[in-house]
PDB file of N, CA, C and O in Angstrom, chain B, residues numbered from 101:
ATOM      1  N   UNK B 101      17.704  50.329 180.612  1.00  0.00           N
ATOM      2  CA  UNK B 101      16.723  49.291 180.847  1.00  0.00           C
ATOM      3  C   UNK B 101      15.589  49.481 179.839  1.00  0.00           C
ATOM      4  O   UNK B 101      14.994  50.515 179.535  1.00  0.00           O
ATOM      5  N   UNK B 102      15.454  48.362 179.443  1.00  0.00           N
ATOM      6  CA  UNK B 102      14.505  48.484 178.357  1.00  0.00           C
ATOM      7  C   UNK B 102      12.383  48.170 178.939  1.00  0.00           C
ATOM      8  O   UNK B 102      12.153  47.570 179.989  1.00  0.00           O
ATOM      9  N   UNK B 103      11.330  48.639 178.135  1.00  0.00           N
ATOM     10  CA  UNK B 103      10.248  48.804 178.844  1.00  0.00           C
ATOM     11  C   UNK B 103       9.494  48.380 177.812  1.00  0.00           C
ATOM     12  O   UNK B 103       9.540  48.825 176.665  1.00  0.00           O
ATOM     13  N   UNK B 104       8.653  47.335 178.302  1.00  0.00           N
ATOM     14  CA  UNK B 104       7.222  46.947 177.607  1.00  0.00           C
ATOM     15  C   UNK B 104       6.483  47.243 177.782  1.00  0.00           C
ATOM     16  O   UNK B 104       6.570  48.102 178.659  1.00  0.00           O
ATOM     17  N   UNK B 105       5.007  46.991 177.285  1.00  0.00           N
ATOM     18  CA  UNK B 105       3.552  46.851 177.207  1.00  0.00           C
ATOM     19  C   UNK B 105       2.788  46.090 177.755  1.00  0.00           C
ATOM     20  O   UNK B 105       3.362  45.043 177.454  1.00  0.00           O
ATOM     21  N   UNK B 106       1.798  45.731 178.422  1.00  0.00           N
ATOM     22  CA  UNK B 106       1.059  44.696 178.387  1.00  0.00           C
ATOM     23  C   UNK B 106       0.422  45.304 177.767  1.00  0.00           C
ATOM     24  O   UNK B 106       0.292  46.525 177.859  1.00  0.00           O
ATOM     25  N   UNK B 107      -0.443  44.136 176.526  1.00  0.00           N
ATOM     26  CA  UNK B 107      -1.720  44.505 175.300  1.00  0.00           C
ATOM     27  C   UNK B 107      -2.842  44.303 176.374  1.00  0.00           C
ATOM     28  O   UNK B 107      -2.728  44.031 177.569  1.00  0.00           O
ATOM     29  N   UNK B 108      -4.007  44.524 175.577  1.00  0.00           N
ATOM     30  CA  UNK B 108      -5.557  44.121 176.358  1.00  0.00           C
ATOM     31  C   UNK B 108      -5.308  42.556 176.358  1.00  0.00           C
ATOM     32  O   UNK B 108      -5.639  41.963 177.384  1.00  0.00           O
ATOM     33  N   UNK B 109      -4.883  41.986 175.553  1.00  0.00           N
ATOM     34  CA  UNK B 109      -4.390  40.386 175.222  1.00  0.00           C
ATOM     35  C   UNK B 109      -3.350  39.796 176.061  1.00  0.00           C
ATOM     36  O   UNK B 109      -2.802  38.706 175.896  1.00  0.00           O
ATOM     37  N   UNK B 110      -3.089  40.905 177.249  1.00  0.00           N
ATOM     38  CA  UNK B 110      -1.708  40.046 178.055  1.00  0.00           C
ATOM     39  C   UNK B 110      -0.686  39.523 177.022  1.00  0.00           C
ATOM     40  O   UNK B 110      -0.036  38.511 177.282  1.00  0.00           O
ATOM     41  N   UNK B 111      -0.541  40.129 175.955  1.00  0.00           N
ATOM     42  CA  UNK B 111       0.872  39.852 175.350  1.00  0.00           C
ATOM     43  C   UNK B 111       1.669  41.178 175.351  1.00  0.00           C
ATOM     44  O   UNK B 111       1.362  42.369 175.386  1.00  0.00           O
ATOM     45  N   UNK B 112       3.001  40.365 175.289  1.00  0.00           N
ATOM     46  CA  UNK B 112       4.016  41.168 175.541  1.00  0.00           C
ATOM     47  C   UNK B 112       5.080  40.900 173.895  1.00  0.00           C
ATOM     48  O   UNK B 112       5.235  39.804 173.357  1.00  0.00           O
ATOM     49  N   UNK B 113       5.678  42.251 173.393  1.00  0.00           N
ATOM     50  CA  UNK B 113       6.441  42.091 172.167  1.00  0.00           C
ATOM     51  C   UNK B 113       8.654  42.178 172.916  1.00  0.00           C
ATOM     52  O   UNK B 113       9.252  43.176 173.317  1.00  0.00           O
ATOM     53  N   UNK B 114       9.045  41.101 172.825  1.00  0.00           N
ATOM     54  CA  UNK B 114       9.894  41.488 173.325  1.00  0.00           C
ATOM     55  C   UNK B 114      11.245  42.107 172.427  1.00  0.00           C
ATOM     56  O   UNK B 114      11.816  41.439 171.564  1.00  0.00           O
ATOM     57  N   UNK B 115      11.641  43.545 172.815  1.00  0.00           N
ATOM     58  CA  UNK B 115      12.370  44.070 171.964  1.00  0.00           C
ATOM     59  C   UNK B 115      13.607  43.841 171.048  1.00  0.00           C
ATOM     60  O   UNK B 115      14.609  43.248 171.447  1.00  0.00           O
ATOM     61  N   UNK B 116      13.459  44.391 169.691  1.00  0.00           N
ATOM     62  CA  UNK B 116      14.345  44.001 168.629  1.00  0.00           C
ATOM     63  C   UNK B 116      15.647  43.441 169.412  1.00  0.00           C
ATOM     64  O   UNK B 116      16.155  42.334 169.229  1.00  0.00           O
ATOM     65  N   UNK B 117      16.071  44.408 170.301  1.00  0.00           N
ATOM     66  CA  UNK B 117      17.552  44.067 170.382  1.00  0.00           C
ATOM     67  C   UNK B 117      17.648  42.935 171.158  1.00  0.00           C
ATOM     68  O   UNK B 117      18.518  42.081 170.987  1.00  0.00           O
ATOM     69  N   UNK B 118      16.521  42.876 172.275  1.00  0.00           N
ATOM     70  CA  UNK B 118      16.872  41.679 173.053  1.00  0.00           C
ATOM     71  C   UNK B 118      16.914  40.097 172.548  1.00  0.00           C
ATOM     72  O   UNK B 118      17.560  39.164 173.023  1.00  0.00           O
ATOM     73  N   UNK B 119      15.655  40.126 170.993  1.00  0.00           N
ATOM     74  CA  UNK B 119      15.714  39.210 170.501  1.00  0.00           C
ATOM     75  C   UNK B 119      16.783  38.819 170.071  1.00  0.00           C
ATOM     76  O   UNK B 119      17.217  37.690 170.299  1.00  0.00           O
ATOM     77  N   UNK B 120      17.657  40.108 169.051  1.00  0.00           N
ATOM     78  CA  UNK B 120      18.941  39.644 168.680  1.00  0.00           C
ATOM     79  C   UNK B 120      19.652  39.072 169.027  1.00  0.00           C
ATOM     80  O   UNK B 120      20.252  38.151 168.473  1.00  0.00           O
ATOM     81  N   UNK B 121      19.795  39.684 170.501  1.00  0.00           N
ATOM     82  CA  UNK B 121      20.785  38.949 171.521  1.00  0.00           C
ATOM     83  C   UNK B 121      21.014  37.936 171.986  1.00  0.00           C
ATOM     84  O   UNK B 121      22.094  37.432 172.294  1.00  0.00           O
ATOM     85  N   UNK B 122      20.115  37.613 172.057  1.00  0.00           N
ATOM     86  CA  UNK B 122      19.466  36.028 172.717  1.00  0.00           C
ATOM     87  C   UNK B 122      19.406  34.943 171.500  1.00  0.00           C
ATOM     88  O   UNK B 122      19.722  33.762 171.641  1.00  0.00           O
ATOM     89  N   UNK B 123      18.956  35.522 170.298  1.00  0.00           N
ATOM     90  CA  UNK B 123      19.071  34.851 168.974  1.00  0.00           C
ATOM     91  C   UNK B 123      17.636  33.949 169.228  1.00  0.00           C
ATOM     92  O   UNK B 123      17.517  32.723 169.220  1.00  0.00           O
ATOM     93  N   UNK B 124      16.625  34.958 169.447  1.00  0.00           N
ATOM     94  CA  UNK B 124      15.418  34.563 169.834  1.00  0.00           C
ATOM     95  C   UNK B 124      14.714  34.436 168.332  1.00  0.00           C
ATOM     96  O   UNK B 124      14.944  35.335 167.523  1.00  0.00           O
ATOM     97  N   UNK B 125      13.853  33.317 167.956  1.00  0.00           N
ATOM     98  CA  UNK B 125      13.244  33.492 166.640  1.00  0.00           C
ATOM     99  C   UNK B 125      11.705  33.202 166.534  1.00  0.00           C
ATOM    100  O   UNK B 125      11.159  32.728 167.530  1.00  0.00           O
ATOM    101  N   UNK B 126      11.111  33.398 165.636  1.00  0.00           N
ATOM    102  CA  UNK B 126       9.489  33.273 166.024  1.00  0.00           C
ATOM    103  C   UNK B 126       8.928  31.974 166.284  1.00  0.00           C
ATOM    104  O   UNK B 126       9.370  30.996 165.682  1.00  0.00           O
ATOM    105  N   UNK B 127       8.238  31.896 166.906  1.00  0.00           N
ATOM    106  CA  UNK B 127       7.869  29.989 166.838  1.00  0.00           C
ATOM    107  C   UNK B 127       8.684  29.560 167.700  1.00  0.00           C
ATOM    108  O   UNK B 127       8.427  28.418 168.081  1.00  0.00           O
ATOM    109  N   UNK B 128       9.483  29.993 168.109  1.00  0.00           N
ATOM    110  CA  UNK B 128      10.666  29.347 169.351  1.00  0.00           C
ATOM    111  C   UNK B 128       9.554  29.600 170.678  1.00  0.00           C
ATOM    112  O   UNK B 128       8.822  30.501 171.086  1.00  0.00           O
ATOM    113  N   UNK B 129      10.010  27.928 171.133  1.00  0.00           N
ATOM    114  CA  UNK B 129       9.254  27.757 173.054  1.00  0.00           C
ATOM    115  C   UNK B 129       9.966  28.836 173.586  1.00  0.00           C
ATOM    116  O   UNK B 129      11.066  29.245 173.214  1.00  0.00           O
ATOM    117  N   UNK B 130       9.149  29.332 174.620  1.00  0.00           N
ATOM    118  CA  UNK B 130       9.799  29.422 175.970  1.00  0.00           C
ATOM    119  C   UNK B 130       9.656  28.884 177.337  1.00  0.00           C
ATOM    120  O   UNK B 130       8.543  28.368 177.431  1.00  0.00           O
ATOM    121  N   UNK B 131      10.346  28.791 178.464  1.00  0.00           N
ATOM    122  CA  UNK B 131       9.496  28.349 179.934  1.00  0.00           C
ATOM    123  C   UNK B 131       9.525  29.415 180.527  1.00  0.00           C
ATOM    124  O   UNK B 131      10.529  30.128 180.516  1.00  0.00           O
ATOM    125  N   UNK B 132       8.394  29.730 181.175  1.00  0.00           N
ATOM    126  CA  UNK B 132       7.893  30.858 181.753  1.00  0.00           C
ATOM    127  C   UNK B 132       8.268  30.657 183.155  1.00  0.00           C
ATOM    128  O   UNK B 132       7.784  29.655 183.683  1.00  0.00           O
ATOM    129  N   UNK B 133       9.159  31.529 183.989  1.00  0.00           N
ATOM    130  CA  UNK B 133       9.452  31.040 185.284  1.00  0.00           C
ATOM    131  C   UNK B 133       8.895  32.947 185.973  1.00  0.00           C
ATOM    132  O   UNK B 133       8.956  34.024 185.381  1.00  0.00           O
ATOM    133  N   UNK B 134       8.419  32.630 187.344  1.00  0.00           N
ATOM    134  CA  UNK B 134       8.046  33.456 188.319  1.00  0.00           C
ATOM    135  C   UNK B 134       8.743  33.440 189.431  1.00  0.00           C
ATOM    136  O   UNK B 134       8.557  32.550 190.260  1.00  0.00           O
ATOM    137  N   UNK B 135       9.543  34.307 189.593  1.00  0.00           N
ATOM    138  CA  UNK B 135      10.515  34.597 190.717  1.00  0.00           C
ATOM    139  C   UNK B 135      10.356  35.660 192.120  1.00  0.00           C
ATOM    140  O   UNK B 135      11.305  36.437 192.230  1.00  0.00           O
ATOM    141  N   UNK B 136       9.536  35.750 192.934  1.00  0.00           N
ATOM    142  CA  UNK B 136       8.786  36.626 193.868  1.00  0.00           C
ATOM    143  C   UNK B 136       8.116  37.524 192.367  1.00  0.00           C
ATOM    144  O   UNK B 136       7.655  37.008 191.349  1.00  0.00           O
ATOM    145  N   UNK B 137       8.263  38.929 192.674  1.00  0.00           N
ATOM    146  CA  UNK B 137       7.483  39.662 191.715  1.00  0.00           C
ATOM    147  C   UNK B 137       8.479  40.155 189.904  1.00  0.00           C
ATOM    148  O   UNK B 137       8.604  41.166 189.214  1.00  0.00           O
ATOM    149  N   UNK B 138       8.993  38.585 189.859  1.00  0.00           N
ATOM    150  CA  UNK B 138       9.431  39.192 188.362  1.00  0.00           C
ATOM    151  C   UNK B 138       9.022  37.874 187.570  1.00  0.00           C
ATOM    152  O   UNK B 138       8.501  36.911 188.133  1.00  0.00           O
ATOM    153  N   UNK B 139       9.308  37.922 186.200  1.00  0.00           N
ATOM    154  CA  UNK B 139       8.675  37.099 185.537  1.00  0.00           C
ATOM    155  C   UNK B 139       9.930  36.709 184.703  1.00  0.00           C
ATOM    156  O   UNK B 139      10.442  37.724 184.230  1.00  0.00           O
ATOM    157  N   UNK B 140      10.543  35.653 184.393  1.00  0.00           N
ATOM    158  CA  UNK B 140      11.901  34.869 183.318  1.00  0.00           C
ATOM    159  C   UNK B 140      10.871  34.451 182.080  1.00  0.00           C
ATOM    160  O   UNK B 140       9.663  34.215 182.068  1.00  0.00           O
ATOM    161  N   UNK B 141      11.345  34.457 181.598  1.00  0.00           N
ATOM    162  CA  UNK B 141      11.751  33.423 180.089  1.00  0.00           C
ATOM    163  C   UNK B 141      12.926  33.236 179.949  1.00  0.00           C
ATOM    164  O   UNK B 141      13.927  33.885 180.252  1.00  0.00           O
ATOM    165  N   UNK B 142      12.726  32.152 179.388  1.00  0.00           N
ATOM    166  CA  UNK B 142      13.917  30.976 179.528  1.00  0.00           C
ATOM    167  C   UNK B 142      13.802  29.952 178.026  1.00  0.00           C
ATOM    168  O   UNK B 142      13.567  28.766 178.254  1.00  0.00           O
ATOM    169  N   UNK B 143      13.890  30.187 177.163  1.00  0.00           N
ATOM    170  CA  UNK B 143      13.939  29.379 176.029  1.00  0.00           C
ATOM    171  C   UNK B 143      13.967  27.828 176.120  1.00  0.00           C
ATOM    172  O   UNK B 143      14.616  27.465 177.102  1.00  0.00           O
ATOM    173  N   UNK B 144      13.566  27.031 175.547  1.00  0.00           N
ATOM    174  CA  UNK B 144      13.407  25.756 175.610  1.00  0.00           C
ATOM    175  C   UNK B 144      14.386  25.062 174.553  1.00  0.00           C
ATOM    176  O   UNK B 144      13.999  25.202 173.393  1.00  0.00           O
ATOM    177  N   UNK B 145      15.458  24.412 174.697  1.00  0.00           N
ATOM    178  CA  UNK B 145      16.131  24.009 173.812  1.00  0.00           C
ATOM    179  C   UNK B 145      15.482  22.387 173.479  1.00  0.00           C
ATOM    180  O   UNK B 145      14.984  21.522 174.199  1.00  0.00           O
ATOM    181  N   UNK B 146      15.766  22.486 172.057  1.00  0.00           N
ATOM    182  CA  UNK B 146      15.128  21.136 171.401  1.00  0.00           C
ATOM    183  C   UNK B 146      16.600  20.218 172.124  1.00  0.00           C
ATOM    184  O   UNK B 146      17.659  20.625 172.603  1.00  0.00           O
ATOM    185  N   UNK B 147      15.958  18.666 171.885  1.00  0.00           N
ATOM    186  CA  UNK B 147      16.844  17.507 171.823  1.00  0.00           C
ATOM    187  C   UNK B 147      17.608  17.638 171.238  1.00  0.00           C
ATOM    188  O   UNK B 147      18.706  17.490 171.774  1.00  0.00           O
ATOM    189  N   UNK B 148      17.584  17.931 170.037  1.00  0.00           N
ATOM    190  CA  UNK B 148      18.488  18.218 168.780  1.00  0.00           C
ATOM    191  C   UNK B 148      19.773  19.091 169.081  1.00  0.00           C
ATOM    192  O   UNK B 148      20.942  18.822 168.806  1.00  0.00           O
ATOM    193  N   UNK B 149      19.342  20.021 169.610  1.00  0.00           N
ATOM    194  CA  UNK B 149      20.294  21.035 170.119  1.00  0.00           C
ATOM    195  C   UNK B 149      21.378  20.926 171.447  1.00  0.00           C
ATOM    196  O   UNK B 149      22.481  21.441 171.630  1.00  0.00           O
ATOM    197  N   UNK B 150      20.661  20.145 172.162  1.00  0.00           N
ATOM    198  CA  UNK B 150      21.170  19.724 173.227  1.00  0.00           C
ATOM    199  C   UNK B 150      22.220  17.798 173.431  1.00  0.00           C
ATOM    200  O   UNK B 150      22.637  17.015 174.284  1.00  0.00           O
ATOM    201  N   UNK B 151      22.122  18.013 171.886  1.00  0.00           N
ATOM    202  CA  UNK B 151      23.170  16.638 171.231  1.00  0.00           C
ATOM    203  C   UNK B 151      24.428  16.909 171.871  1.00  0.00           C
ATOM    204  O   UNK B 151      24.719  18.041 172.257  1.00  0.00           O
ATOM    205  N   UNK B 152      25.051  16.092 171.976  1.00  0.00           N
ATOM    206  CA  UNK B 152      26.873  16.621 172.144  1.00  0.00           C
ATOM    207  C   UNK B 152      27.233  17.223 173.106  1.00  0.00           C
ATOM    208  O   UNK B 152      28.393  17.634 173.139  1.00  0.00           O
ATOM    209  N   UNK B 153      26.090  17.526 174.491  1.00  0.00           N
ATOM    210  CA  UNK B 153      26.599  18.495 175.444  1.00  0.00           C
ATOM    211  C   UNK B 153      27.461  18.098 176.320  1.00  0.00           C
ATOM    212  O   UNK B 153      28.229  18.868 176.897  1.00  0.00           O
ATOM    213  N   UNK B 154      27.404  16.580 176.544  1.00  0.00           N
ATOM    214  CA  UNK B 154      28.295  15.797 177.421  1.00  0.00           C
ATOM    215  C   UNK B 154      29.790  15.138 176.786  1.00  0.00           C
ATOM    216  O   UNK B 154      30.709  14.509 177.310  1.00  0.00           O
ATOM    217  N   UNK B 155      29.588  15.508 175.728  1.00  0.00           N
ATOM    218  CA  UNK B 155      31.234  15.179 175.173  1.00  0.00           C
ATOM    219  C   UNK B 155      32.253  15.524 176.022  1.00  0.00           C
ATOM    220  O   UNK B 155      32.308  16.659 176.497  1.00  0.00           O
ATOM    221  N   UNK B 156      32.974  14.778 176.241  1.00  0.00           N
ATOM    222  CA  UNK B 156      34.294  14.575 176.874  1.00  0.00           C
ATOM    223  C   UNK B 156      34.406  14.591 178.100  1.00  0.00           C
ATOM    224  O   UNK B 156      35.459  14.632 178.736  1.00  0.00           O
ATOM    225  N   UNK B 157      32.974  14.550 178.641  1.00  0.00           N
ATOM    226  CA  UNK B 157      33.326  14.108 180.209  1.00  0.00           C
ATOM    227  C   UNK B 157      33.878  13.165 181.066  1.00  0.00           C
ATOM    228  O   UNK B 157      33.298  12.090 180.911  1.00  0.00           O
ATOM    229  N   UNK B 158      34.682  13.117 181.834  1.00  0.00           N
ATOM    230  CA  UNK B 158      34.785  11.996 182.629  1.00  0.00           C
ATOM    231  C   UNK B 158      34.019  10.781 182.730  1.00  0.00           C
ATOM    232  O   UNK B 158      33.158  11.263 183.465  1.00  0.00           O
ATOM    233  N   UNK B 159      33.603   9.447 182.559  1.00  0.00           N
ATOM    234  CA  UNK B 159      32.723   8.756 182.909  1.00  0.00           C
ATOM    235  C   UNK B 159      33.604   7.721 183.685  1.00  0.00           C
ATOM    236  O   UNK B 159      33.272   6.535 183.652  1.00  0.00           O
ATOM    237  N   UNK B 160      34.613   8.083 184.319  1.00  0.00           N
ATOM    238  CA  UNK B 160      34.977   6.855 185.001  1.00  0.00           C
ATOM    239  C   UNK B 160      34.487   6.888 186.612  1.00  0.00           C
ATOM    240  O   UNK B 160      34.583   7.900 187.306  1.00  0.00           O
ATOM    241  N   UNK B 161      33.997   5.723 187.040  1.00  0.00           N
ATOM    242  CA  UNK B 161      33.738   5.626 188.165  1.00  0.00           C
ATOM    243  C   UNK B 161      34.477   5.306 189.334  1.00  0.00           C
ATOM    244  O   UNK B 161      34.971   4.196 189.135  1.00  0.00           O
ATOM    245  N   UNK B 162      34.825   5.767 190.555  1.00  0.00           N
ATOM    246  CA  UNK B 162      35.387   5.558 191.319  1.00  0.00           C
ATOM    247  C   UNK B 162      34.749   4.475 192.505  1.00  0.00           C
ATOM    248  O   UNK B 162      33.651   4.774 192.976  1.00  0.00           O
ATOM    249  N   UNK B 163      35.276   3.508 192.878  1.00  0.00           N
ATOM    250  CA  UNK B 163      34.488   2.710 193.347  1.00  0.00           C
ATOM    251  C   UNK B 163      35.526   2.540 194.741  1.00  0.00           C
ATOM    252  O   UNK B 163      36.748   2.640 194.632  1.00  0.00           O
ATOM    253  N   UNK B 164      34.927   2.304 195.880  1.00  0.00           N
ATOM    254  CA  UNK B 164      35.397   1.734 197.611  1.00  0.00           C
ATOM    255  C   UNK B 164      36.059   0.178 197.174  1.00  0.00           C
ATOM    256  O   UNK B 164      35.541  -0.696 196.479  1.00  0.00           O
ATOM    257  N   UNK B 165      37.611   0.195 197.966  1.00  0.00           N
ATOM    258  CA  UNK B 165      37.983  -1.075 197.279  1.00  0.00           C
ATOM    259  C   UNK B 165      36.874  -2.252 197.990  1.00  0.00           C
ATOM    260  O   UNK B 165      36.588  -3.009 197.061  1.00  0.00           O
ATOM    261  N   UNK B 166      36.142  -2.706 199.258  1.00  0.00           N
ATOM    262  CA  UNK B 166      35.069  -2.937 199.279  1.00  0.00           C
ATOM    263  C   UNK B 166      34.453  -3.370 198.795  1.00  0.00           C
ATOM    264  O   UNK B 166      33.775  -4.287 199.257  1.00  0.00           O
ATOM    265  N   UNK B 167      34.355  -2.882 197.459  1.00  0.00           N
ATOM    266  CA  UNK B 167      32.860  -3.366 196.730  1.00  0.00           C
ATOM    267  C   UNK B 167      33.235  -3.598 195.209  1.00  0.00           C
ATOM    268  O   UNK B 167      32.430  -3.505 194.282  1.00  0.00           O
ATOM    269  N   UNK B 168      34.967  -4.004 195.058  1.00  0.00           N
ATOM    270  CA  UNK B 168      34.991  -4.034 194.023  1.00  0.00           C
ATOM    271  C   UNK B 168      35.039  -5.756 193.773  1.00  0.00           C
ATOM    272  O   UNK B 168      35.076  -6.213 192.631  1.00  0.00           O
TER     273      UNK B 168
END
């Protein structure tokens, strides 16, 4: 398990490897989520990135003969 700092500045540096991992880069959002007593980050994906996620889904609708 890896261990941080809080600065006098309430910032936190989050470690080399975890950045790697995550493919975390500078200037990248995050959303800050609070879970009883722990704290997430959660990266914010651009629009851009989030293009194409629904490719090939189903879109057919099933309808009650009823109401067709």
């Amino acid at each position: 398990m890896l261990s941080v700092t809080v600065s006098p500045k309430f910032q936190v540096v989050i470690p080399q490897a975890v950045r790697e991992q995550m493919q975390i880069t500078a200037g990248q959002k995050m959303q800050v989520l609070t879970i009883d007593r722990r704290i997430e980050l959660l990266p914010i994906e651009t629009a851009q990135a989030a293009r194409g996620f629904l490719a090939g889904i189903d879109t057919t609708v099933v309808r009650e003969a009823d109401r067709v």
